[in-house]
C-alpha positions as CSV (number, residue, x, y, z in Angstrom):
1,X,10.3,-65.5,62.2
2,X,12.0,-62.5,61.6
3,X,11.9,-60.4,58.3
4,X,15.3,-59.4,56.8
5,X,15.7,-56.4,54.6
6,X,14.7,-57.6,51.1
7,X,17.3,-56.8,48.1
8,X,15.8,-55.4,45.1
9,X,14.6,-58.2,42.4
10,X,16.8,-57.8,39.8
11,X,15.5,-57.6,36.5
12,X,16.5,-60.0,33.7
13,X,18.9,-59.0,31.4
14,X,17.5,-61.1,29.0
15,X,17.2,-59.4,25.7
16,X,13.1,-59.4,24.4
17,X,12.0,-61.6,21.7
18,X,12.2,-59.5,18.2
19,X,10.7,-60.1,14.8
20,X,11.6,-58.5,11.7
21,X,9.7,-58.1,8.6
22,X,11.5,-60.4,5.4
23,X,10.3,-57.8,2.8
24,X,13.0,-55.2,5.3
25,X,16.0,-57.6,6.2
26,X,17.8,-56.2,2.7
27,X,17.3,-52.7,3.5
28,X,18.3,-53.2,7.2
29,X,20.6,-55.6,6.6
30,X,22.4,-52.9,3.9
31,X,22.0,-50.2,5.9
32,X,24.5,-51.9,8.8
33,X,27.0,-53.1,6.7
34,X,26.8,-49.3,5.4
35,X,27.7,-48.2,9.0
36,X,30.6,-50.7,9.6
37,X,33.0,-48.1,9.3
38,X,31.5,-45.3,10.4
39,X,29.8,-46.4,13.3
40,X,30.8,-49.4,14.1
41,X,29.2,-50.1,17.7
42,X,26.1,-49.4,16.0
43,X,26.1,-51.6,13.1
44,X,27.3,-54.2,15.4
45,X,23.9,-53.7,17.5
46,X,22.0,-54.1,14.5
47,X,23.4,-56.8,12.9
48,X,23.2,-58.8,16.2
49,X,19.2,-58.0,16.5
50,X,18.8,-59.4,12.9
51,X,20.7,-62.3,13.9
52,X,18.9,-63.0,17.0
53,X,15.3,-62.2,15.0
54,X,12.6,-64.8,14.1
55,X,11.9,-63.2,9.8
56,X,8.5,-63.6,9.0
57,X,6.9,-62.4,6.1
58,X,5.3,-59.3,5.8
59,X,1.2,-60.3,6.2
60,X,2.5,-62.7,9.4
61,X,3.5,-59.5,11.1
62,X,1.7,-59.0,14.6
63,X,0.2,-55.6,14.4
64,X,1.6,-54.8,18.0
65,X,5.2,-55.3,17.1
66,X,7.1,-52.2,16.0
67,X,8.5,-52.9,12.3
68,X,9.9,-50.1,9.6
69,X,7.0,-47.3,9.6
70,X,5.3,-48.5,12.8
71,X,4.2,-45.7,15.5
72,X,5.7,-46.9,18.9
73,X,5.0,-45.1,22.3
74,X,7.3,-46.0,25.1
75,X,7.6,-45.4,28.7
76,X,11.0,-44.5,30.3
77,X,10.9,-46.2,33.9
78,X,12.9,-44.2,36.0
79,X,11.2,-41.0,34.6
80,X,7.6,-42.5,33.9
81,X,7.9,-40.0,30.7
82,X,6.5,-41.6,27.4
83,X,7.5,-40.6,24.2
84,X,5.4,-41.3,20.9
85,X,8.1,-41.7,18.1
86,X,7.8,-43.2,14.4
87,X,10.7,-45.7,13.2
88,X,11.9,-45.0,10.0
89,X,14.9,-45.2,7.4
90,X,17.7,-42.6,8.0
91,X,16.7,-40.9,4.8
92,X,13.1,-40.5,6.1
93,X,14.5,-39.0,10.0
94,X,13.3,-35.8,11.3
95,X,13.4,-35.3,14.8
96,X,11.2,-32.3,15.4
97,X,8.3,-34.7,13.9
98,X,9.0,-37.3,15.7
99,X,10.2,-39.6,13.3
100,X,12.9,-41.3,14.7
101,X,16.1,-43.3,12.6
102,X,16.5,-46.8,12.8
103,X,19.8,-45.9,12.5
104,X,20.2,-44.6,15.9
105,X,20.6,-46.3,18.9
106,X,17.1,-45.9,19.9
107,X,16.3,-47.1,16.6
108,X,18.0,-50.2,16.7
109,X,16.7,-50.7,20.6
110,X,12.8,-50.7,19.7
111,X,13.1,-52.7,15.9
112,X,11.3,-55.7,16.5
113,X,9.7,-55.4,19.8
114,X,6.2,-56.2,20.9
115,X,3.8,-54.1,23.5
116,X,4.8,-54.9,26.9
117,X,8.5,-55.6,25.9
118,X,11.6,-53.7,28.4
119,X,14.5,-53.4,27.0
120,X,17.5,-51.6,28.1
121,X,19.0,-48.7,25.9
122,X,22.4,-47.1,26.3
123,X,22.3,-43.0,25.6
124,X,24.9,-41.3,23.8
125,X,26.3,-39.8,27.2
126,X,26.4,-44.0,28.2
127,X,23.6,-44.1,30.5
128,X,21.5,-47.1,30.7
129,X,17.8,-46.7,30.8
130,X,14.8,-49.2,31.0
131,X,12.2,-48.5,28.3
132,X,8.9,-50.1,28.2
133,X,7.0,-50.6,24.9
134,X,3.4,-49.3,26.2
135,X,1.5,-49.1,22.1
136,X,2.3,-49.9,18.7
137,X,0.4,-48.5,15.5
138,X,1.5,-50.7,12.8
139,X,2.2,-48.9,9.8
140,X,0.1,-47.8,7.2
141,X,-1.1,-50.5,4.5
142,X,0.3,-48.7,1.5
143,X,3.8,-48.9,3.2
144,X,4.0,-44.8,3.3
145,X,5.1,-43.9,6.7
């Protein structure tokens, strides 16, 4: 039997499973339709994750799924560089310490997901990149993030 040159596996294109905290969806859900006009492709995104999202409440929240406040490390598989980032609400952003806008697309990419999950992420210069979800910290108790 001879061996032919094997193609690549492709990976699925399937989007991960998400789940968003109930005591949020207001806030995110306000936050989109806030964008509509400004950025649109954005608010899109979002507003398709919270449709495709299981809501559960707040105490049925995995602790390894990133959520509002959550400390999420991910790995960038083409570059094998991880990044340690918090999510947080635009008004709470600030780059330099690493607390990173749900409003971005980033943001919108890692709401939801659980350790282990891939997902694909588009940069602002429209590159696609494969980000794995390698640790969550789930927010603090007292909801200060």
């Amino acid at each position: 039997m001879t061996q032919t040159a094997t193609t690549p596996k492709k990976r699925s294109t399937r989007r991960p499973k998400i789940v968003i905290n109930a005591d949020d969806l207001d806030h995110i859900e306000a936050l989109a339709n806030g964008a509509m006009e400004r950025h649109p492709e954005l608010a899109d995104r979002l507003l398709d994750e919270i449709g495709r999202a299981r809501i559960v409440p707040a105490k049925k929240i995995p602790g390894n799924v990133v959520q509002m406040g959550s400390t999420v490390t991910y790995k960038d598989d083409a570059t094998g560089q991880e990044r340690t980032v918090t999510l947080v609400y635009p008004e709470e952003a600030d780059i330099a310490r690493g607390r990173i806008s749900l409003m971005t697309p980033i943001g919108v990419a890692l709401l939801g997901l659980a350790e282990g999950a891939a997902f694909y992420w588009d940069t602002r210069g429209n590159q696609r990149r494969t980000l794995t979800v390698t640790a969550v910290e789930a927010p603090p108790a007292d909801g200060a993030a």
